[in-house]
N, C-alpha and C positions, 0 to 999 in steps of 0.2 A: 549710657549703660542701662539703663532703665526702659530707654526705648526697645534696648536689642531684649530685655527679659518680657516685655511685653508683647512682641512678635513671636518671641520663641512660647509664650503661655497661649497664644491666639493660635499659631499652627497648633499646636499638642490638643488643641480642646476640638470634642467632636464636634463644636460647632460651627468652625471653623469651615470647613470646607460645605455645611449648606449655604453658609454666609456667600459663599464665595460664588457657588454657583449660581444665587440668585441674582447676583451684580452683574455675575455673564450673562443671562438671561436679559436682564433687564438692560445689557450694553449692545447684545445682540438683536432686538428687535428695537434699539435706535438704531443703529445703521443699517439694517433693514428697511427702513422708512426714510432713509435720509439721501443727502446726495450719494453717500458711497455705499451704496446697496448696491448696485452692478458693478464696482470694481468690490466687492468683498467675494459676487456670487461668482463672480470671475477669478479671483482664488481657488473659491471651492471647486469650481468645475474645471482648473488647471491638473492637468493630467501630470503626474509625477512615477519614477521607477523605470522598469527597462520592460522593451517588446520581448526578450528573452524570458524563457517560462512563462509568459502572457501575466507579467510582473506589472503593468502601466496603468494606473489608474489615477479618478480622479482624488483630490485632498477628501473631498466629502467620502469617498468609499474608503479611505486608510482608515481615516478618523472613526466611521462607525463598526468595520467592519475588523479592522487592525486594533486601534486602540482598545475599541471596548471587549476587546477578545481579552486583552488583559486585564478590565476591570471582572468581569465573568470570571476570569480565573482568578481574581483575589475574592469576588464572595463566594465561589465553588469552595474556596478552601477554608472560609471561615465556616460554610457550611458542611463539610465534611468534618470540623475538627468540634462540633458541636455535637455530631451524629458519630462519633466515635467516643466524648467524655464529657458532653454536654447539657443543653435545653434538648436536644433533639436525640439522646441515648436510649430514651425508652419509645418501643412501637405507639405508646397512646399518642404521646408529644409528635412524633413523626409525621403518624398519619395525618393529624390533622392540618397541616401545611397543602396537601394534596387533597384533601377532600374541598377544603377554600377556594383551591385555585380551581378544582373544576365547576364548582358552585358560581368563582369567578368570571369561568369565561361561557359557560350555556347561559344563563342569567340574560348579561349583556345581550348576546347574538338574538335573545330568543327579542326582548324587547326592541331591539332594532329592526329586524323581520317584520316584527306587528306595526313598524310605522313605515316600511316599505315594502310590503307584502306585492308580489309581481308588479312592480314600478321601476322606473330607471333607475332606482339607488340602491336598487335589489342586492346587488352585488356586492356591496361595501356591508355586508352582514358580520366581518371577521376585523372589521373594525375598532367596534369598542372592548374587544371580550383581551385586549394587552394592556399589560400593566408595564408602565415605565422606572425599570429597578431602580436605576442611577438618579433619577428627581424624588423618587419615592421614598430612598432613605437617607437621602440628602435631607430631604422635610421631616423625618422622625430623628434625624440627629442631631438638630440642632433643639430638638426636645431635653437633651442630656440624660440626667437623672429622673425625669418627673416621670417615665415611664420606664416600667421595668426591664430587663435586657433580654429576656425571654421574648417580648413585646418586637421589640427588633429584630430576631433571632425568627422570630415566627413571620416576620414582614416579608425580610430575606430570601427564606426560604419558597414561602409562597409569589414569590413574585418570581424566582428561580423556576419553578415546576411552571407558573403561567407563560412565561416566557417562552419554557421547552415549547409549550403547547401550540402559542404561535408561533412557533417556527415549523411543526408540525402541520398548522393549518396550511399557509405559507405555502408549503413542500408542498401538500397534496391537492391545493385548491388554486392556489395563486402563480405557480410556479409554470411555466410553458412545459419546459422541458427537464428531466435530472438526468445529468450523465450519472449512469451506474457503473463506470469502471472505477472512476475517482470516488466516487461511494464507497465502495468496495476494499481499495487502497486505504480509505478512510478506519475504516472498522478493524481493518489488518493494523493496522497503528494502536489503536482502541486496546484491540487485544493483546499487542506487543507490550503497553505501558503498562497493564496487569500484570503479565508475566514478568515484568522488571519491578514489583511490587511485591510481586510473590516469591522471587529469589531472592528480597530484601535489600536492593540496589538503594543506597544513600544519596549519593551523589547528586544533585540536581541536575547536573549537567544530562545525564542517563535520561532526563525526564523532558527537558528544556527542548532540545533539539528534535526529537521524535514530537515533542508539541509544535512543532514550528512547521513541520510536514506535515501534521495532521488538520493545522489552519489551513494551507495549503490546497490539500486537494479538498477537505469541505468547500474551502470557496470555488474551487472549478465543477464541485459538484450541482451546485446549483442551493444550497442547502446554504443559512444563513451561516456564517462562517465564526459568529459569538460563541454558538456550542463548543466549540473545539478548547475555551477557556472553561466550561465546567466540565469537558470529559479529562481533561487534563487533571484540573484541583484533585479529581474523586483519582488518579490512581498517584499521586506521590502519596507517600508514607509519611505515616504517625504515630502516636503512641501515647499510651494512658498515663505511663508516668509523664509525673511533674518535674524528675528532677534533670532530665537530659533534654533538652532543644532538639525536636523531632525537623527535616526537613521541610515538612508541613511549615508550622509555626517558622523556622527562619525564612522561606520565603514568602509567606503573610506579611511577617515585619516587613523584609524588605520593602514589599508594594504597596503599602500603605501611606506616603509620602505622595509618590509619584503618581499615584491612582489618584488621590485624594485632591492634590493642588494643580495637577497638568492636566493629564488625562481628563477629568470627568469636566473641570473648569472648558477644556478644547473643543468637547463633548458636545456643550450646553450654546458652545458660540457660536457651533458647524449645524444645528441643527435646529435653533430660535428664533432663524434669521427669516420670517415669516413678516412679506409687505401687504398693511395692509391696502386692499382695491374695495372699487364699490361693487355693492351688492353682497356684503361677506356677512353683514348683520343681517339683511334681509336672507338670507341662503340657514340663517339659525334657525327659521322659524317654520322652514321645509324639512319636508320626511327626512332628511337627509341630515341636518344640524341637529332635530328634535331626537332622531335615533342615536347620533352620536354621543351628544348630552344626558338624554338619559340614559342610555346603555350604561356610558363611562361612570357616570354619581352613581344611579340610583341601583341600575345594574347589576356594578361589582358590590355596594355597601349589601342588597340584600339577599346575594349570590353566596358572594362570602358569609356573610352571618349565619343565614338559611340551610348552608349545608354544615355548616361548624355546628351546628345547634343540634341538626340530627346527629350528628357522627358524635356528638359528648354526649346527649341525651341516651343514646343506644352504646353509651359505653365503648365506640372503639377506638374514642379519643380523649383528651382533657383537654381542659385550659391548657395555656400557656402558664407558667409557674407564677404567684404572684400577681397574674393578673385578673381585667374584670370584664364584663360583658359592654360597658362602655367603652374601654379600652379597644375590645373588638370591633367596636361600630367603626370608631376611628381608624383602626388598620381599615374597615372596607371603605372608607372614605381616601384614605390614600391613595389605594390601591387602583383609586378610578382617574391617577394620575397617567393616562395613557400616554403619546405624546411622540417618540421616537419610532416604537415598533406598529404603534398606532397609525402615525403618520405612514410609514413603510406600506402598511397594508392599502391605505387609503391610494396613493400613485400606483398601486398594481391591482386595485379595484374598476379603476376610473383612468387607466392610460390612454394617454394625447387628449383628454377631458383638460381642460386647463384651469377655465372655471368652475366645474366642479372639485377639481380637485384642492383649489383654495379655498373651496365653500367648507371642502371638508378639515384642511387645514385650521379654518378660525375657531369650527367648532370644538377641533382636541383642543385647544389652546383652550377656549371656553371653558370647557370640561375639566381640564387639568386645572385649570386656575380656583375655580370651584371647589375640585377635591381636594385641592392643595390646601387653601385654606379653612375650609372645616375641618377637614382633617386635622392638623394641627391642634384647633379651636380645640378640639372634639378632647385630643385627648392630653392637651394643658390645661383643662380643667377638669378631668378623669382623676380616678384616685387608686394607686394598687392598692393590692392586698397583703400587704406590707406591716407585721407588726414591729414594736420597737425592738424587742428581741432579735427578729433577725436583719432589722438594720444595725443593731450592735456585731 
């Protein structure tokens, strides 16, 4: 009996599920290196679904492009329910998520550029300017209490607008081709979940199945098919009271479970699985690693800081509630957790490179493991601005 209250106290605590994804991590890049590293990668590259509607893909494409469409849709909705009666209710708190994330991501590209300036790694410029959301507040929640919720709330947020952003690069820089009819179709959906917003539709179901079309053609669009979970969060309905369960909020709950112990844990296994070869350490110390590396640490810490600092100093944002200018260091030291979208960029930099594209492999891994844990450091030993008054 004791044991079932202590599994049931272990899931319920936010820390739970960083725990969790650091053991997939750390289970994925054993078998990664071990003997069954070609039958795992042979998993992933098993194609699953039907040739009908061009439905057949490989496991590694469900998992990032399927699953995590539903974790985007559970932080889109925390993030909408925050910017409707939240940390994010007033325009100073708002803006300053976006002014981070673009501080974010020029920052990075510019310092990767100045170490690959017209060289062969030229191209890999859109590399380090992504933050990886899913390891990013995996690592701030197993913080708990010692940083304020605002702190995560603003992590969330800015790592959501960085994101958009490389998918944006992505699109316009990386992408061969966009079909624009499935574009098109796309945004007619867009505008249809508004209008079922704006005549007060309750129902989930009004919202569910028009988001499952709208994954859909994003993906045949050419267009990273994750967005279709934050344009989705931003049009179900919510509401300021407290005292009625708004559709928002009940399917928050719901996906918080399954996000939290399947999804992001399947996440971390499909996409860690990184063998290492020779010459990955030596490939650090080229334009190529050096750009990655500092792009991703030093980068994003003083991209983010640097434009948070104008945008509060000139008043057209604040802090985050509560919190401190350490505190910030440490969101920018997370935030140079790149890694998935990172990675992403890096195989459509550097296609049929093979070598290089493991050179640049080690170095997100690098980079991430770095931010990973300063970050943390940075802000478990940070102090909000917290008196006892309003911790009573």
């Amino acid at each position: 009996m004791k044991l079932t209250v202590y599994f049931k106290k272990f899931f319920e605590s936010s820390q739970a599920s960083g725990v969790l994804l650091i053991l997939c991590v750390a289970l994925a890049l054993g078998i990664a290196n071990s003997s069954m590293a070609e039958s795992f990668q042979n998993l992933l590259d098993k194609e699953i679904g039907t040739h009908l509607f061009h439905l057949k893909y490989p496991v590694s494409i469900w998992i990032n492009d399927g699953l995590m469409a539903i974790f985007f849709l559970l932080v889109g909705l925390e993030i909408k329910r925050e910017v409707v009666e939240g940390e994010l209710s007033s325009f100073k708190n708002a803006s300053l998520p976006i002014f981070a994330a673009i501080g974010g991501m020029i920052i990075p590209a510019i310092i990767y550029a100045a170490f690959n300036y017209d060289g062969e790694y030229s191209n890999g410029w859109g590399i380090p300017m992504a933050t990886d959301i899913a390891f990013s507040l995996a690592i701030i929640s197993m913080l708990g209490k010692k940083v304020p919720n605002s702190i995560k709330i603003f992590l969330a947020a800015l790592a959501i607008v960085d994101d958009l952003g490389a998918i944006l690069v992505i699109a316009i820089f990386y992408t061969d081709q966009i079909d624009w009819m499935n574009l098109t179709v796309s945004f007619g959906i867009v505008g249809l979940l508004f209008i079922l917003n704006y005549l007060k539709f309750k129902k989930l179901i009004f919202y569910i199945i028009p988001g499952i079309f709208l994954w859909y053609f994003l993906h045949h669009s050419g267009i990273h098919a994750t967005i279709a979970g934050v344009l989705l969060a931003f049009s179900i309905p919510t509401n300021i009271s407290r005292i009625k369960i708004s559709p928002l909020e009940k399917l928050e709950h719901q996906l918080h479970f399954p996000v939290s112990f399947i999804i992001m844990p399947v996440f971390a296994l499909a996409n860690t699985n990184i063998t290492f070869t020779n010459g990955m350490v030596d490939g650090l110390f080229s334009g190529l690693g050096l750009g990655i590396v500092c792009g991703l640490v030093l980068g994003k810490l003083i991209g983010i800081n640097l434009f948070s600092y104008v945008a509060i100093k000139s008043k057209i944002s604040s802090l985050p509630q509560n919190s401190t200018w350490m505190q910030m260091l440490g969101v920018g030291l997370l935030a140079g957790i790149g890694f998935t979208m990172s990675i992403f960029i890096a195989l459509l930099s550097f296609k049929g490179e093979i070598q290089i594209q493991d050179e640049a492999k080690f170095a997100i891994l690098i980079a991430s493991f770095i931010a990973a844990v300063s970050g943390y450091l940075v802000l478990n030993i940070s102090k909000s601005n917290v008196t006892e008054a309003d911790e009573d």
